[in-house]
N, C-alpha and C positions, 0 to 999 in steps of 0.2 A: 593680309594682302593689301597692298597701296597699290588701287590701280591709278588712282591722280599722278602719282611718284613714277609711275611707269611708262606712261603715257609723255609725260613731261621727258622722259630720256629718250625713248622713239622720237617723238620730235625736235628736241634739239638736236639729236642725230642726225636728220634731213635736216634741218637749217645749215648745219656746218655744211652738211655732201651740196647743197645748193650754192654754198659760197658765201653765205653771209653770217659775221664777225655778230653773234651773240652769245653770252654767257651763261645767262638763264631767260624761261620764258615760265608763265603762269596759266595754268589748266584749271577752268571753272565748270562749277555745274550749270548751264543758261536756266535762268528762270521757266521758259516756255521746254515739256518735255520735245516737243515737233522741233527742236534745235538741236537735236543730239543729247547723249547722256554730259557728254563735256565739252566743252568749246574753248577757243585760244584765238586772241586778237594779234597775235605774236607778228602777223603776215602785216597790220596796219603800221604796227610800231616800225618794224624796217621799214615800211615804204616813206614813211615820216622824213627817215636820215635819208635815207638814198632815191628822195623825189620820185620815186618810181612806184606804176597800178600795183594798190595792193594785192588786186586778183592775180595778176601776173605771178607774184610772190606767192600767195598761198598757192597755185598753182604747182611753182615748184619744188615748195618745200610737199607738199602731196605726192608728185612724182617721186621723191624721193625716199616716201617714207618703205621700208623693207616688210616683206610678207610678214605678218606675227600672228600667232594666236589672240590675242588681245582686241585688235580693232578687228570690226567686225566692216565698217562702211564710215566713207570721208565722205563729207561736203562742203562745197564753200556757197557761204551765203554774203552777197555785196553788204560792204565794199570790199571786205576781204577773210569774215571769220571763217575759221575751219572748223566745223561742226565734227564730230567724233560719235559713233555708234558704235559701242562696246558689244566684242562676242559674249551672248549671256551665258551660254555655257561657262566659258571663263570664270565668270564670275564665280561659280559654283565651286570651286577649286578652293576658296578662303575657305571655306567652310572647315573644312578638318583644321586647319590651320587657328582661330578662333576656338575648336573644341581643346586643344592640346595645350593652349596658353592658358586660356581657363582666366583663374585671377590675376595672370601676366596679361592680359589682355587689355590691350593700348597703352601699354606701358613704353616709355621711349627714353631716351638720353640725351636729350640736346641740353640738359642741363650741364653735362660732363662733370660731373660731383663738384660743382661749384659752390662754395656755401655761400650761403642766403641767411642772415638771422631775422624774423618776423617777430617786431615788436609789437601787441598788439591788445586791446581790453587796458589795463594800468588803470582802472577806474583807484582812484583818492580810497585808501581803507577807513573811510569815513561815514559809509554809510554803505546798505546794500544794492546791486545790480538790478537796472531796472531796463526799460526798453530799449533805448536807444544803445545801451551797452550788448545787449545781446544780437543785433546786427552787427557791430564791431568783432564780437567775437565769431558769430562762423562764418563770417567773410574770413577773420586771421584763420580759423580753423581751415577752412574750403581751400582757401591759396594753399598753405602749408600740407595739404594733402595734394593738391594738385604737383606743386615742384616736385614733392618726394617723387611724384608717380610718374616724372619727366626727369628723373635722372641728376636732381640737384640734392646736396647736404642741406638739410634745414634745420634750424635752432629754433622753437619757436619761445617768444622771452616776454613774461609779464615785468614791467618797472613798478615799484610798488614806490609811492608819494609816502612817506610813512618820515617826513621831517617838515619844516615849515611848518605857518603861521597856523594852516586846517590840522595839523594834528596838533599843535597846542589849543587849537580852538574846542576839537574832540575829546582832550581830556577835560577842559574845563567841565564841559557838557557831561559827559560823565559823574566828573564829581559832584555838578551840582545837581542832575538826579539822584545820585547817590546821597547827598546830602540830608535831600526833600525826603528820600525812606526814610532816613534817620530821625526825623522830626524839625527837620532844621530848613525853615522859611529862605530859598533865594530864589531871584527871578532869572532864567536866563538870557545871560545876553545877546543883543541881533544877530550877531553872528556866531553865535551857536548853532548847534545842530539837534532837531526838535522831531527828528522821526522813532517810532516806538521803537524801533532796533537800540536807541540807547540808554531808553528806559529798561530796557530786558537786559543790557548790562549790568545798568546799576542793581539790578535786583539781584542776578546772578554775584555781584559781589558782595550783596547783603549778606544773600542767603549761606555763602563760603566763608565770608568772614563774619559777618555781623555789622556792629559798632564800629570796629577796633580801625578802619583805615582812615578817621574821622579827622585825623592829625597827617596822612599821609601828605607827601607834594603830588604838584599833576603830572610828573615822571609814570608815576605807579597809574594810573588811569589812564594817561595814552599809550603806553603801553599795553593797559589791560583790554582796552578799547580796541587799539589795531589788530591785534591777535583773535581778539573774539572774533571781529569782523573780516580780518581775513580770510579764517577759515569759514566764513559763512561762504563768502565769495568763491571759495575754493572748490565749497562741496555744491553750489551751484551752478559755477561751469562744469563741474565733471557730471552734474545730472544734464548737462546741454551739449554732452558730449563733446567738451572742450578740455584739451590740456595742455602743460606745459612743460619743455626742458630746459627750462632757467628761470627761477627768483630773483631777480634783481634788488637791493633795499638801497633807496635816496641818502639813508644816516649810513649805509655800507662805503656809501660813495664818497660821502661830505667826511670820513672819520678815518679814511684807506688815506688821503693824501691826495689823493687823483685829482680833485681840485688845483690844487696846488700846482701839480704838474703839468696838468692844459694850459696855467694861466700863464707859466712858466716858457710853453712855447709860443705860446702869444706872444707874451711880450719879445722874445729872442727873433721873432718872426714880422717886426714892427706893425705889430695890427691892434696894439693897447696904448692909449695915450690919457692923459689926463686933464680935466676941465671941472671949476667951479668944483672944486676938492674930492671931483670923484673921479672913477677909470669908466673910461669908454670903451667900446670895441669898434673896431673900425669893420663895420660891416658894407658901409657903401661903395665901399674899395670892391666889394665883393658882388654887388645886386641889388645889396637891400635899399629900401630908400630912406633911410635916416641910421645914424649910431645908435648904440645901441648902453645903457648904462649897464657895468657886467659890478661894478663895487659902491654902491651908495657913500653915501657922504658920512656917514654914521661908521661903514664899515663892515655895514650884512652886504652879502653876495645878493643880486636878482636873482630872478629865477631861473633864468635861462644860465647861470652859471654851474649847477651842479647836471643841465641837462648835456651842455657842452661835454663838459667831464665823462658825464654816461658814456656820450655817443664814441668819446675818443676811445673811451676801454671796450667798447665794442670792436673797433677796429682794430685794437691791438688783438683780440681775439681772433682776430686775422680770417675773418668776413671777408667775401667779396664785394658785396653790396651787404645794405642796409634796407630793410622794408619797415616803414612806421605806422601803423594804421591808426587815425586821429581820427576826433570828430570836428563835424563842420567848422565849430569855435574855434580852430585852431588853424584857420587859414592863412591869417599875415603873419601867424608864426614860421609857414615853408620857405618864407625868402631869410629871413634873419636866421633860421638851425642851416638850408644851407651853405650861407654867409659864413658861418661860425665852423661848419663842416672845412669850408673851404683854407678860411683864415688857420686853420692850421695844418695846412698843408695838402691837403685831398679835394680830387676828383669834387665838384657838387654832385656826380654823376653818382657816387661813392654810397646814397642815400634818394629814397623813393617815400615820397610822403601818398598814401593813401587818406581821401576825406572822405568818412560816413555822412550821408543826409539824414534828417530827420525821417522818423517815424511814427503815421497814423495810424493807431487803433482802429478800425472800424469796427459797430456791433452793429446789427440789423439796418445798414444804410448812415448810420450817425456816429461819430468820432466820440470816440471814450476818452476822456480828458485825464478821467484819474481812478483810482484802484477802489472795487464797489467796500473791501474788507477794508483799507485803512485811510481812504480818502487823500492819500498819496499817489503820488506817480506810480503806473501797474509796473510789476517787478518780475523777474526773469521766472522767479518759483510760480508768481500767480498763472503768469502764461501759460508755464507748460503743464499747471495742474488744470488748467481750460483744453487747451488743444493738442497736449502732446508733443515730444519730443520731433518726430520726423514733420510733422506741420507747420512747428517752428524754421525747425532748419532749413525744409523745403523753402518753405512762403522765403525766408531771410535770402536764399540764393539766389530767388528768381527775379531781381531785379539789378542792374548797375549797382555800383556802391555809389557814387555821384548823382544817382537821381533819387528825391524823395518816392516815398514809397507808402501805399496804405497797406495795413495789414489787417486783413478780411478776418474776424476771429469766426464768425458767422460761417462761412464758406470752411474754413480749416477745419471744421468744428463737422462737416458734413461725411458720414460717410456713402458717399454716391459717387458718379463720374464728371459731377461737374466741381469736385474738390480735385486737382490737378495732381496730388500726393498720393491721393487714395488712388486714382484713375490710374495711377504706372506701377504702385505697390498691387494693384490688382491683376495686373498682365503678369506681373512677375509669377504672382501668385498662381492665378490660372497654368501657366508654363507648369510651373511644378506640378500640380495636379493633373496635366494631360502625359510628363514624364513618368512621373511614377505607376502609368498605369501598363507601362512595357518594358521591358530592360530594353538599355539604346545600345545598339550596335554601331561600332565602326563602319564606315561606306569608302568602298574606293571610287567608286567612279558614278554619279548624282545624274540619272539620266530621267529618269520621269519629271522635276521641276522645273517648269516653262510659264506659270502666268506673271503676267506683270503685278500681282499684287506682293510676290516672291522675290523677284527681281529688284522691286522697291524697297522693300525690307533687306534684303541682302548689302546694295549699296548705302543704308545707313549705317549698317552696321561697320561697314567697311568707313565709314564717315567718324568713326568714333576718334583714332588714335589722332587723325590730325585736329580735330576739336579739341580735346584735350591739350594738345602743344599750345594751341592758338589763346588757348583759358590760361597756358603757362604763361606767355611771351606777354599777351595784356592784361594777365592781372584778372580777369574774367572770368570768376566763377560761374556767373549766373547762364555763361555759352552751355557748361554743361547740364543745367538744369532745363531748359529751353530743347537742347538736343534729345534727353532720356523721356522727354514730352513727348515729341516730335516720333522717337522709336516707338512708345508704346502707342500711340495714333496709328502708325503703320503695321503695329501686329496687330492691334485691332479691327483693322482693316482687314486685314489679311486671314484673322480666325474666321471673318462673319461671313467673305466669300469664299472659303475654300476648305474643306474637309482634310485634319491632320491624320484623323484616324480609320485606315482602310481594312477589316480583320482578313480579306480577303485577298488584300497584295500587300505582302510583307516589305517589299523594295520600296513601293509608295512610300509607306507610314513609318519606315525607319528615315529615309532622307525626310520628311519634314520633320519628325523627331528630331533629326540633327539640327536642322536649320531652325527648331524655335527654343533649342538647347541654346543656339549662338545667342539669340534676342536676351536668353537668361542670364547667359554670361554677363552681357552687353550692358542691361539695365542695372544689376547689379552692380558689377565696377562702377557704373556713374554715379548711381545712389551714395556707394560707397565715398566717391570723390567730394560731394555734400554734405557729407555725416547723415544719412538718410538710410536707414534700415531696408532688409528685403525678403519681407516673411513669406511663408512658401504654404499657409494658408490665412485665409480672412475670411 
């Protein structure tokens, strides 16, 4: 049931029967409950165009509005809101309607199967996944579940870096641990890479071959090195309940031709010119504020050359839009990939770059700089071996992707009500234990519930489908983490003042059966839209 959706048709109905030339008008909840359950400025905005008391206006479009089941009592408050008082019986009516959808529940279509591909995580196969990486991922996770759940096609697509300077630099690294088991003295160089993940390769190649790759090139070690390391990568997002339908590979892209053929309509498209012996892209044509070099003087591509290439075969994949989910570092890169987007012929619109913020550890009040077991940056696995899967994904949801965020290991780590994960896994939890203790019956007609702590609960729940759209349209996971808070605050409200279970009046105790069956649906699906589990004991 959308009573906002409905309410909103009722009164555009009187606005027209009043005479006045509007399209749409917007139906809110007023902060103060003594304003009605919904309220609409609709009466100010006409009075705005047509100089005329807004009271007058809300006036008429009131006079207008036809008898319904639905409104229960108007009023207008100066200068001209219409304050709305919903029949609560009414309300009572979703209720079957929420039991029958079950796991369809808030599900909607305003995506109309539009594909969307979400690129997102592409961490360098150079080393393992640590903090900052794993908010990128169930942000891309969170979204990509959210559109499915709003009625779009979604791709979701790791880009794997697995060419350039960092994976020559990775096999170096390699062989030359590998080396050092062998007995063979070298130092590695600054820009190598010095974390035990690539000591534990070279060993792993000791132990498989021995001696004998002593004479190999660094082909065989960055190779042996990406592979090890990506399947680290792999088996870590899927314990963070993250995954993917597309690999993308850098050397797939640079060795298909695809390069070739972007740079190809560039130039046909005059947006590549050449200066001081190299090719430009002509990006300021486009936004950016300077060109941008796409071919060195030497004759290697930039980098931003084989990502041009990417995003085209994307499009050719015949995406609607493009979601990219970067980190902060990669900010003056959104005007020149749009640029580049553009300069070949597309929409900038065509492409949505999301920026992750940084991320604080906290332990006991004090920021955790680095990991207590290797004295590196803490890593995706140490996390969730401290606080667990759903504590992760919860904490990760509940803040903007744009704003930094601390992440309380302390607090995640609690199981009480002041851990915000545990606090709504708990209400779930409870639900299911107060269900199981009666088979539920079907209700046609819900006449014994009347308190406002019911009532309350009822309209959040009724609150779910359009959160969910509004977490689709901006990108906003964290609406629906903030929201499944919000519900279980309200059935817990609602357990501590009011008795679900009556042995005495079977009518009673099956309508609130049904109505905190709804809560269980409700919290669930959200859980679910966060990658957040919903066990049915604790």
């Amino acid at each position: 049931m959308n009573i906002k959706k409905e309410l909103e048709k009722i009164i555009l109905e009187a606005i027209k029967k009043s005479g006045y030339n509007i399209d749409s008008i917007v139906v809110e909840k007023p902060k103060e409950k003594s304003n009605g359950d919904f309220s609409t400025s609709i009466a100010m905005k006409i009075a705005k165009t047509l100089k005329i008391n807004p009271k007058e206006i809300a006036e008429n479009i009131i006079n207008n509005i036809q008898n319904n089941n639905i409104v229960e009592k108007l009023e207008i408050a100066l200068p001209g809101f219409i304050n709305i008082y919903i029949n609560k019986k009414e309300l009572l009516k979703g209720i079957n309607e929420v039991i029958e959808q079950e796991n369809n529940y808030g599900k909607s279509n305003i995506g109309n199967n539009s594909k969307i591909n979400v690129e997102f995580v592409s961490a360098n196969p150079t080393g393992i996944l640590h903090l900052g990486t794993a908010r990128g991922a169930a942000f891309g996770d969170n979204l990509c579940r959210i559109l499915k759940f709003t009625g779009y096609i979604v791709d979701r697509e790791y880009y794997i870096n697995d060419a350039g300077n960092q994976i020559k630099n990775l096999g170096v690294s390699v062989k030359i641990r590998y080396e050092n088991i062998c007995g063979i003295e070298k130092e590695m160089p600054s820009e190598g890479y010095f974390g035990k993940e690539i000591i534990k390769i070279a060993e792993n190649i000791y132990n498989k071959y021995g001696k004998s790759k002593i004479e190999e090139k660094g082909n065989f070690f960055e190779k042996y090195g990406v592979e090890t390391l990506l399947n680290i990568i792999k088996e870590d997002l899927e314990n963070f309940r993250v995954s993917f339908d597309i690999w993308s590979s850098e050397t797939e892209i640079r060795n298909s031709g695809k390069i070739e053929e972007s740079l190809k309509i560039l130039e046909e498209k005059g947006n590549i010119y050449e200066k001081e012996n190299a090719k430009w892209l002509m990006t300021t044509k486009y936004g950016d504020d300077k060109d941008r070099v796409i071919v060195k003087t030497d004759g290697e591509y930039t980098y931003l050359v084989p990502d041009i290439a990417y995003h085209l075969d994307k499009i050719n994949r015949g995406y609607d839009l493009l979601i990219d989910v970067l980190g902060s570092d990669h900010h003056g890169y959104i005007s020149r990939l749009k640029a580049a987007i553009e300069s070949l012929g597309f929409e900038k619109e065509k492409i949505e770059i999301k920026l992750l913020q940084m991320v604080k550890l906290i332990r006991d009040g004090e920021e955790v700089k680095m990991s207590k077991r290797t004295g590196n940056a803490v890593t995706i696995r140490e996390l969730l071996e401290e606080v667990g899967t759903d504590a992760a994904r919860y904490f990760f949801a509940s803040r903007a992707l744009e704003t930094q965020m601390d992440f309380d290991i302390t607090l995640a780590q609690k199981k009480t009500n002041e851990n915000p994960v545990y606090y709504i896994q708990y209400a779930h939890a409870r639900i299911c234990s107060i269900l199981n203790e009666k088979e539920i019956k079907k209700i046609k007609e819900y006449k014994t519930i009347d308190s406002i702590y019911a009532y309350d609960l009822i309209n959040k729940i009724y609150d779910f489908k359009e959160i969910v759209e509004l977490s689709a349209i901006k990108r906003a996971p964290h609406l629906i983490t903030n929201y499944v808070y919000e519900l279980a605050t309200l059935f817990h409200v609602y357990y501590t003042n009011e008795k679900v279970l009556k042995d005495e009046d079977e009518n009673y105790t099956q309508e609130r059966m049904n109505l905190i069956k709804c809560v269980k649906i409700t919290i669930k699906n959200a859980l679910n839209l966060i990658g957040v589990t919903s066990p049915e004991k604790m």
